[in-house]
Steps between C-alpha positions, in 0.01 A plus 500: 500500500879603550689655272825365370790657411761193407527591144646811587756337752637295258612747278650680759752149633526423114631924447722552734749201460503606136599807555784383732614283242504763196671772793759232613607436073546874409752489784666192449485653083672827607723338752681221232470803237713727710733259614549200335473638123789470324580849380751699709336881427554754704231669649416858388559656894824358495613555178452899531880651563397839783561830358856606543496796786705812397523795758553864331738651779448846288236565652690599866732798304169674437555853680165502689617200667850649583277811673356274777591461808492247793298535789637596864511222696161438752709411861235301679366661838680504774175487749316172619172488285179352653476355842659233669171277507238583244266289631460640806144755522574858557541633835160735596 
């Protein structure tokens, strides 16, 4: 006796169209919600103004600050560095 299981597949071909469908309308819902409603509001990300920036300059007349002093200036070498193929092996 064999054993059957075309109950099962039917549920499966009858499942997964549905659930297509029902996917397909939440989109097409959100889609004519967002753009063809007829209510002009602005969103809340573009209705936010940025924070006005104000630099306190003070800061640079603090006398700790006036104490520092620069570096010297690093000259790079005047010497070649390395060898002229460093691919080559080493010599024995």
């Amino acid at each position: 006796m064999a054993i059957t299981f075309s109950d099962e597949k039917k549920s499966i071909n009858f499942l997964t169209p549905a659930l297509v469908l029902i996917f397909v309308l939440v989109i097409v819902f959100f889609i004519w919600r967002g753009f063809f409603s007829g209510s002009k509001e602005l969103s809340p990300l573009t209705a936010v103004k940025p924070p006005e920036i104000k630099i306190n300059f003070e800061i640079f007349k603090n006398p700790i600050l006036k104490e520092l002093q620069p570096f010297e200036e690093i000259k790079p070498t005047e010497e070649t560095i390395g060898r002229e193929n460093p691919f080559l092996p080493y010599a024995k």
